[in-house]
C-alpha positions as CSV (number, residue, x, y, z in Angstrom):
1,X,131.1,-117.5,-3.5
2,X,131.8,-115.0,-0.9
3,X,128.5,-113.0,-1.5
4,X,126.6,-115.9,-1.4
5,X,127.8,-116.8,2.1
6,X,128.1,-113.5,3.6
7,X,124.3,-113.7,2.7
8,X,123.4,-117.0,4.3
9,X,125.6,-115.9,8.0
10,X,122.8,-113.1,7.6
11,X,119.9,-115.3,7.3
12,X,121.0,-117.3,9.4
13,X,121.6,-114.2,11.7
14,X,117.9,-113.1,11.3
15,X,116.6,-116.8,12.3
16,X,118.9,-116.5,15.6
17,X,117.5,-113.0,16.5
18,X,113.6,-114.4,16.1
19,X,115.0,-117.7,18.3
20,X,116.3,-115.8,21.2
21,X,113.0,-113.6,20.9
22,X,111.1,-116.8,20.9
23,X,113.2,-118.3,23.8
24,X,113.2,-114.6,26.0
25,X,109.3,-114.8,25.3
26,X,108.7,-118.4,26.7
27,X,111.2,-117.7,29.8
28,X,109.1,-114.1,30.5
29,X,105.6,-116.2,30.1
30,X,106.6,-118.8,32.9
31,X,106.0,-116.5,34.9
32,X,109.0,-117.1,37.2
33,X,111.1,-113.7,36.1
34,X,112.7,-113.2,32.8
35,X,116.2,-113.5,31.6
36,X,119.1,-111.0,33.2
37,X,119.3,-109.1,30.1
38,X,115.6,-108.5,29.6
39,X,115.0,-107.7,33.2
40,X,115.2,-104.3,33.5
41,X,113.1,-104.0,30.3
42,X,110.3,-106.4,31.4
43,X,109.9,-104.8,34.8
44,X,109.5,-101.3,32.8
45,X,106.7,-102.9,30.6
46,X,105.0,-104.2,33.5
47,X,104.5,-100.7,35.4
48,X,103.7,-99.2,31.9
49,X,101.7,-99.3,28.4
50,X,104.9,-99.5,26.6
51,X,105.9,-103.3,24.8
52,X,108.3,-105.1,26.4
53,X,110.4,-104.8,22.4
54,X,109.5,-100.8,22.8
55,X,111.7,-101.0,25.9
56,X,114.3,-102.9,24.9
57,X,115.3,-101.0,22.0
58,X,115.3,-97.8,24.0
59,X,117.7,-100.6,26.6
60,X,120.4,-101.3,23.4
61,X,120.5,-97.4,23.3
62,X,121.9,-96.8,26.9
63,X,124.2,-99.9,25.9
64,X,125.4,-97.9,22.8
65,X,126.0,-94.9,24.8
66,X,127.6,-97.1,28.0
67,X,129.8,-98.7,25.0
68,X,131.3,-95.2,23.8
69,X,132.3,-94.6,27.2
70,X,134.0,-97.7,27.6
71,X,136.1,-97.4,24.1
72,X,137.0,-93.5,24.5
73,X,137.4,-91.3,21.8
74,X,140.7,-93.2,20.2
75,X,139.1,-96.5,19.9
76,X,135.5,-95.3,19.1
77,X,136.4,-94.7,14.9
78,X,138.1,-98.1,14.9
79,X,135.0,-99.8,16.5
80,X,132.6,-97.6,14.3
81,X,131.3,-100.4,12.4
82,X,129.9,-102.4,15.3
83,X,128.6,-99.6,17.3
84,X,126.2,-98.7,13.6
85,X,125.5,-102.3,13.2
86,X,123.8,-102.8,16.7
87,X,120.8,-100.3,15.7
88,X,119.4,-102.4,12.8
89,X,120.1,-105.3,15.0
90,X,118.6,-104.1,17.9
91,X,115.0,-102.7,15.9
92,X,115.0,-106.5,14.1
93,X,115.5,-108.1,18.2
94,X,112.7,-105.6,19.6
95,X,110.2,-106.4,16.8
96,X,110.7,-110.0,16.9
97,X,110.5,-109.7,20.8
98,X,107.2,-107.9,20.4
99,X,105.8,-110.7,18.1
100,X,106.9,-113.8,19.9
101,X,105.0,-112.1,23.1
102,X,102.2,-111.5,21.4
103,X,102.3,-115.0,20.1
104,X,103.1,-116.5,23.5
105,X,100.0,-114.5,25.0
106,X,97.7,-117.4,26.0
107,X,100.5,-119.9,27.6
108,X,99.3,-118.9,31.1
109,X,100.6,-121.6,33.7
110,X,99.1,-122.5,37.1
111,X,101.2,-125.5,37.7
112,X,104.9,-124.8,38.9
113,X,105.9,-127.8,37.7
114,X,104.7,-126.4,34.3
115,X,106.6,-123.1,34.6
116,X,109.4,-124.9,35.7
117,X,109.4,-127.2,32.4
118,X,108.3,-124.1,30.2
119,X,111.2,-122.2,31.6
120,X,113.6,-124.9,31.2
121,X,112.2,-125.2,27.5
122,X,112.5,-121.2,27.0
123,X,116.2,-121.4,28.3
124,X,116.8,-124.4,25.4
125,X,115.5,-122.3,22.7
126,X,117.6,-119.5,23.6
127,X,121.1,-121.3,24.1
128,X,119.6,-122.3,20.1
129,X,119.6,-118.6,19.2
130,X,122.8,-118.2,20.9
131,X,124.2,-120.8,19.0
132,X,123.1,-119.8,15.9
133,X,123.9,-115.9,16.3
134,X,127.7,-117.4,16.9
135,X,127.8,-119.3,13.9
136,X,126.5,-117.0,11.3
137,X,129.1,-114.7,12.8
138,X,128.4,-111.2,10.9
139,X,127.7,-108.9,14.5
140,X,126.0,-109.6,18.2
141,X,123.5,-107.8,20.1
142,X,124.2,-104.9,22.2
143,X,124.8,-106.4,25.4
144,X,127.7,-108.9,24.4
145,X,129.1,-105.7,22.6
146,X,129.1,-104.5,26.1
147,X,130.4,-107.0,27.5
148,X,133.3,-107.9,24.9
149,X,134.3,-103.7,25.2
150,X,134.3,-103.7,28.8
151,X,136.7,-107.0,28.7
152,X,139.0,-104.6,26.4
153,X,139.2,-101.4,28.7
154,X,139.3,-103.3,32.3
155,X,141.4,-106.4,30.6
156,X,139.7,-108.4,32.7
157,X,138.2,-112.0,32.1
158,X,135.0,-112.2,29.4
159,X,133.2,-114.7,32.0
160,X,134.2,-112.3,35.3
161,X,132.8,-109.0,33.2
162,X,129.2,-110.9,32.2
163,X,128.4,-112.2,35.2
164,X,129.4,-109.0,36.8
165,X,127.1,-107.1,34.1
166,X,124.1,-109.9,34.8
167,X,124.5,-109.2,38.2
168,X,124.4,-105.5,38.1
169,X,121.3,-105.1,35.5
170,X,119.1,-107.7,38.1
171,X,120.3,-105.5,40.8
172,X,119.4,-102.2,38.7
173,X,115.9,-104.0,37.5
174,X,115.1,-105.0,41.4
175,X,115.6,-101.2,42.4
176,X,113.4,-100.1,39.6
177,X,110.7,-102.5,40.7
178,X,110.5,-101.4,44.0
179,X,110.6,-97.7,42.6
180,X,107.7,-98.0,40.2
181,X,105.7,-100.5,41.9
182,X,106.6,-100.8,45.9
183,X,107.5,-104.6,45.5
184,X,109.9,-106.6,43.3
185,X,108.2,-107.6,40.4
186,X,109.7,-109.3,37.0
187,X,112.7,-111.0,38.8
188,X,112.7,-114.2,40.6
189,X,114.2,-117.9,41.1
190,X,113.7,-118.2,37.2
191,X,116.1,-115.0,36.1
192,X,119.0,-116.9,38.4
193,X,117.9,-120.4,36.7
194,X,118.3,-119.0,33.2
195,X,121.3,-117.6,34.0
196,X,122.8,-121.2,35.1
197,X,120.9,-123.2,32.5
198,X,121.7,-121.2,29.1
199,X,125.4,-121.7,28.9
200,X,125.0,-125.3,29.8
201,X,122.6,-125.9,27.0
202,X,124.8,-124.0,24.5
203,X,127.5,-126.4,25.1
204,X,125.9,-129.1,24.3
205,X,123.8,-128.1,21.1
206,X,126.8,-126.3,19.1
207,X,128.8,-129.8,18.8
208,X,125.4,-130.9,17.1
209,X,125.3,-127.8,14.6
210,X,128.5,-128.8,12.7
211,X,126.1,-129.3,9.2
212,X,125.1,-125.9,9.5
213,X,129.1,-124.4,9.8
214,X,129.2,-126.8,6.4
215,X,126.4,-124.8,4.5
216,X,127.1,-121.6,5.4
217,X,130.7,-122.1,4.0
218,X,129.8,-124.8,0.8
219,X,132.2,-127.1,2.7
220,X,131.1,-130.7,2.5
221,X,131.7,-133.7,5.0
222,X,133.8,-135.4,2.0
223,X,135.8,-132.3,1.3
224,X,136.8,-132.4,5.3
225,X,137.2,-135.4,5.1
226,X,139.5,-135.4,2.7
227,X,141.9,-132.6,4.0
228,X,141.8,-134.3,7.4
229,X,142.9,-137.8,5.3
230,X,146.0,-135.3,3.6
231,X,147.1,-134.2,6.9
232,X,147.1,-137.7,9.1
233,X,149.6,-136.5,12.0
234,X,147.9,-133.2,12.5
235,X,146.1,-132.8,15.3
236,X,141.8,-131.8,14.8
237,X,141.3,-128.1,16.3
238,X,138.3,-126.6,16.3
239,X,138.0,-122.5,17.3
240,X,134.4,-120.8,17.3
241,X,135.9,-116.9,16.6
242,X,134.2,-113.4,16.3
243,X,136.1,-112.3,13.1
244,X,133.8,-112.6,10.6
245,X,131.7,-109.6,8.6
246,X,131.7,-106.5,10.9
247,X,131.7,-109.0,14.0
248,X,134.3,-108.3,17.2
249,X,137.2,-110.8,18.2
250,X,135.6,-112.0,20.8
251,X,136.7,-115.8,21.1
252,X,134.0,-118.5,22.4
């Protein structure tokens, strides 16, 4: 029974990764900047002949090495697990990042309104992927890794240390811009937008995914039912944690 759902939370893992692929893609083709954690990669691609995916694999690597510098030498064995886990994860992300590009390559937008609309639709799909990544809850992509490490070695608040970190890697992609091309190029009014809009949207499409939380365990609406019915004057909790598989414990 275990096996069987330790190999659905992967599916459903791979499905996420091609999601937020699809939903980076869209964002990047609206032509109104990319998301905060793609930026420095998508401004590289655009002064370059490498893929956008090429780039952002190369990305999760700095991340890695950023990450062992955060958990020092004591915590780096313990955390072994996740750090290996993030390559596999990271190749399957860049592919899928590559494909959904190429697949995206004719939706070229002259109307703002349209890019507005396809970015708003890009930032949707995403908060999906996001959504789904936390459910299947087996690992995460590099940069949350960063994040949730860099939360453990300044104990400081998960929210503070990710805007901080978007913040930074627009700052760091704007500088790279004006390196390689002499103007700022890959960041605009649509990296902050996605930045305000995909936490939003997460919100509201996890309550909606409860079905899926039911497959992935073989837990039925009947059978909850039921245990609710056996325990009348308990209160309903319901956490969202990191603890699965070879995942971190990171609370959502």
């Amino acid at each position: 029974m275990i096996r069987k759902e330790l190999i659905r939370r992967y599916f459903v893992f791979c499905i996420s990764l091609l999601i937020i692929a699809l939903g980076i893609s869209i964002i990047t083709r609206s032509d109104l900047g990319t998301s905060p954690i793609t930026s420095v990669p998508y401004v590289a691609s655009l002064n370059t002949s490498v893929s956008l995916g090429m780039y952002f694999f190369l990305f999760t690597i700095v991340l890695i090495i950023l990450q062992l510098l955060l958990l020092g030498k004591e915590k780096i064995k313990e955390k072994k697990m996740e750090l290996l886990m993030q390559f596999p994860v990271a190749f399957v992300l860049s592919v899928f990042t590559d494909l959904t590009m190429w697949l995206t390559t004719s939706l070229t937008l002259e109307s703002y309104f349209l890019k507005v609309i396809s970015l708003i639709i890009g930032c949707i799909i995403l908060a999906l992927g996001i959504c789904l990544e936390v459910i299947a809850d087996v690992t995460m992509i590099s940069a949350e890794y960063t994040i949730q490490f860099a939360t453990m070695r300044f104990k400081k608040d998960f929210g503070t240390i990710k805007i901080g970190f978007d913040v930074s890697l627009v700052i760091i992609a704007i500088i790279c811009s004006l390196v390689m091309s002499g103007n700022i190029e890959g960041v605009r009014e649509g990296t902050v937008i996605t930045s305000l809009l995909t936490g939003p949207f997460v919100r509201i499409i996890m309550p909606r995914l409860f079905s899926l939380r039911n497959w992935l365990t073989g837990t039925t609406a009947t059978t909850a039912t039921s245990k609710n019915t056996n325990n009348t004057n308990l209160p309903l909790v319901i956490t969202i944690s990191r603890e699965y598989g070879s995942g971190g414990a990171q609370f959502r």
